[in-house]
C-alpha atoms as an extended CHARMM CRD file, in Angstrom:
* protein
*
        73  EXT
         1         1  UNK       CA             11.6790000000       39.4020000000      -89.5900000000  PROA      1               0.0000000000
         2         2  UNK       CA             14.3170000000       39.5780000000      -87.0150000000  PROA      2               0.0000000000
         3         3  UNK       CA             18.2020000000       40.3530000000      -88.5440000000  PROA      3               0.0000000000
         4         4  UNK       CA             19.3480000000       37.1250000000      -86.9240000000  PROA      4               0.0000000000
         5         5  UNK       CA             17.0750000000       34.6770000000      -89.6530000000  PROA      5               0.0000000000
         6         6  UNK       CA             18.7640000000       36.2730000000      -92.4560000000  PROA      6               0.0000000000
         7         7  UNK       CA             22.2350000000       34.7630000000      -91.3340000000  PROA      7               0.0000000000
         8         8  UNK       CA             24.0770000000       38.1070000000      -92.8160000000  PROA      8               0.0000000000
         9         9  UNK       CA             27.6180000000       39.2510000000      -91.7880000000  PROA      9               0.0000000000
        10        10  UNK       CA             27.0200000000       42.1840000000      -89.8390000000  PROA      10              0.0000000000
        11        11  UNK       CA             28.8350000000       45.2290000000      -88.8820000000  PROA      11              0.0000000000
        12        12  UNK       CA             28.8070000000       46.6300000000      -85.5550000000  PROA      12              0.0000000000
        13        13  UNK       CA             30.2380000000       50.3790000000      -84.8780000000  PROA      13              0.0000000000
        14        14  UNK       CA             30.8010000000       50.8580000000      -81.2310000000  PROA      14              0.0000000000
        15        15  UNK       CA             31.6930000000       54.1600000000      -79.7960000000  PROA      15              0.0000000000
        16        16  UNK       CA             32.4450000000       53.8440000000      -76.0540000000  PROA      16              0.0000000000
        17        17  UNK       CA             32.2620000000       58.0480000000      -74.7210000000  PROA      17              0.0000000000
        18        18  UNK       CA             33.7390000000       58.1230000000      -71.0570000000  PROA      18              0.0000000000
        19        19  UNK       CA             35.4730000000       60.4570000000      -68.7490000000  PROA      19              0.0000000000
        20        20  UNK       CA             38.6630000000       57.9970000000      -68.9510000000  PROA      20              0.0000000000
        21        21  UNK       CA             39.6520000000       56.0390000000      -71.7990000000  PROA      21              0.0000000000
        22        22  UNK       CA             39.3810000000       52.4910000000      -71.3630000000  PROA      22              0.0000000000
        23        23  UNK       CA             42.6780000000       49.9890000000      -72.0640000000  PROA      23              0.0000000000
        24        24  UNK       CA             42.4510000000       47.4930000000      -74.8540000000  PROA      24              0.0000000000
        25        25  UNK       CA             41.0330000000       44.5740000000      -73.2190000000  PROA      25              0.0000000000
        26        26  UNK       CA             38.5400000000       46.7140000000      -71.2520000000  PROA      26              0.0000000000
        27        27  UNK       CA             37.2760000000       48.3010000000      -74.1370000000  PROA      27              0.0000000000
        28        28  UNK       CA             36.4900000000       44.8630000000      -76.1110000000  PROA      28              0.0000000000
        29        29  UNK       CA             35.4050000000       42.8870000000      -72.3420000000  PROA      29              0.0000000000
        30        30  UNK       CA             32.6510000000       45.6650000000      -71.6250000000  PROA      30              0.0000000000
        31        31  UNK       CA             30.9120000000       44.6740000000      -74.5910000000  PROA      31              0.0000000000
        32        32  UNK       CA             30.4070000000       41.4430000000      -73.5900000000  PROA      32              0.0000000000
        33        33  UNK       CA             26.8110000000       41.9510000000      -72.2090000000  PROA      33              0.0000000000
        34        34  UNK       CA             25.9810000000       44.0150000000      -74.9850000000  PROA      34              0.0000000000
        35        35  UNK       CA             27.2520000000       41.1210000000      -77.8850000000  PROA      35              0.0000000000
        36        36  UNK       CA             24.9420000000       38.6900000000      -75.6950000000  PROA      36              0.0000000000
        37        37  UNK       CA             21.8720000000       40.8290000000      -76.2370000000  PROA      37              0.0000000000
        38        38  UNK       CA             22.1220000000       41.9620000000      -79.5730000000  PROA      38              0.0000000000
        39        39  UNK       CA             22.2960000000       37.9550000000      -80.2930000000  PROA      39              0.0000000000
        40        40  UNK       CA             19.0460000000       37.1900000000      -77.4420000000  PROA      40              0.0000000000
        41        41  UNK       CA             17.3230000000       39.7040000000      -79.3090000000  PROA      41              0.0000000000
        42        42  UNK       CA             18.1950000000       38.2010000000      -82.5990000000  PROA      42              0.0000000000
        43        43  UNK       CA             19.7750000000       42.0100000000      -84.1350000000  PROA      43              0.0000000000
        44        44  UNK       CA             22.6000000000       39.6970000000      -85.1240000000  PROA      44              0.0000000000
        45        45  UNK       CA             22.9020000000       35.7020000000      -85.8440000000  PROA      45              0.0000000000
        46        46  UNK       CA             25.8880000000       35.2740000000      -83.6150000000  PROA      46              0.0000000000
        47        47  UNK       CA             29.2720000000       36.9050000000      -82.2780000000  PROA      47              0.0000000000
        48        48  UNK       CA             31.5450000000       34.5890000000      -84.4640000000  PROA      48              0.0000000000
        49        49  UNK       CA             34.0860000000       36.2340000000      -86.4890000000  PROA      49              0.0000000000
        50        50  UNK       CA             32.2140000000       34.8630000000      -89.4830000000  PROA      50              0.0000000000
        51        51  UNK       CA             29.0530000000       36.6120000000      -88.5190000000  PROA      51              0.0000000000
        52        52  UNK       CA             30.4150000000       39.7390000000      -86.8890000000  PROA      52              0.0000000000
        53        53  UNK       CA             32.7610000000       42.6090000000      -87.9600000000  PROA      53              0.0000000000
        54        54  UNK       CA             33.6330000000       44.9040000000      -84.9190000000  PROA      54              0.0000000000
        55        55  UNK       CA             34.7510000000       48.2210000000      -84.7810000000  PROA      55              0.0000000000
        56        56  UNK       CA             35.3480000000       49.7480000000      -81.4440000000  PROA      56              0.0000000000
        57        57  UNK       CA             36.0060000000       53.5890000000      -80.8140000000  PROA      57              0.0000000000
        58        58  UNK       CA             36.4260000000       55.8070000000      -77.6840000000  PROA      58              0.0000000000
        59        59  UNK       CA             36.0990000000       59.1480000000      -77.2680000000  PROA      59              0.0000000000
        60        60  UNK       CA             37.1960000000       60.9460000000      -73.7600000000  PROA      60              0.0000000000
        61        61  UNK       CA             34.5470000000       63.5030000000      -72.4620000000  PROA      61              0.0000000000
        62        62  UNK       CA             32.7720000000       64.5060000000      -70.2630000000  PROA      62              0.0000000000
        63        63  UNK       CA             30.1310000000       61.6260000000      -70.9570000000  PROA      63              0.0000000000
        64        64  UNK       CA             29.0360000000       58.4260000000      -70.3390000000  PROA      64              0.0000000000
        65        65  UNK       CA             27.6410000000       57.0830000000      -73.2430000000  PROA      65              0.0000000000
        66        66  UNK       CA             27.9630000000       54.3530000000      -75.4750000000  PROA      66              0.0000000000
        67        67  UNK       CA             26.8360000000       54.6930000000      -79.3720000000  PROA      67              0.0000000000
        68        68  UNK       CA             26.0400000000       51.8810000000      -81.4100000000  PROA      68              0.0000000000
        69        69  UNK       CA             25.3880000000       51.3700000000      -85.3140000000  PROA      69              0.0000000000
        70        70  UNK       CA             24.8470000000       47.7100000000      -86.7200000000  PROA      70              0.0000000000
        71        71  UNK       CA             24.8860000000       47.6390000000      -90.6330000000  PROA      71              0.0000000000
        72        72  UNK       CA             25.2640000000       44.7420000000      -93.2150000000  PROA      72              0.0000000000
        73        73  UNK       CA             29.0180000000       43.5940000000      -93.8010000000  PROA      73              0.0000000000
């Protein structure tokens, strides 16, 4: 059963990893894409504030990577 029928408040633990940090409306609009898929492929029910709790980190290094954890609210 996909995470999206259960209609649960999830958590979402982003950790953006880049050779420059991103400001603060970068590092939320970049996610965009990635908010639209995890709700296409029904991980979570929506991208309300009722259904989603995000927490957004960066690191600076030598990297590009992005990390992400989604856990129950």
């Amino acid at each position: 059963m996909a995470m999206a029928n259960l209609k649960k408040r999830m958590r979402l633990d982003v950790t953006l990893i880049h050779k420059k940090l991103y400001d603060v409306d970068a590092k939320y609009t970049c996610l965009k894409p990635i908010l639209d898929s995890l709700v296409t492929l029904q991980f979570l029910a929506g991208d309300t504030e009722e259904l989603l709790e995000l927490h957004v980190e960066q690191q600076k290094l030598n990297a590009e990577e992005t990390m992400i954890v989604i856990r129950e609210a």
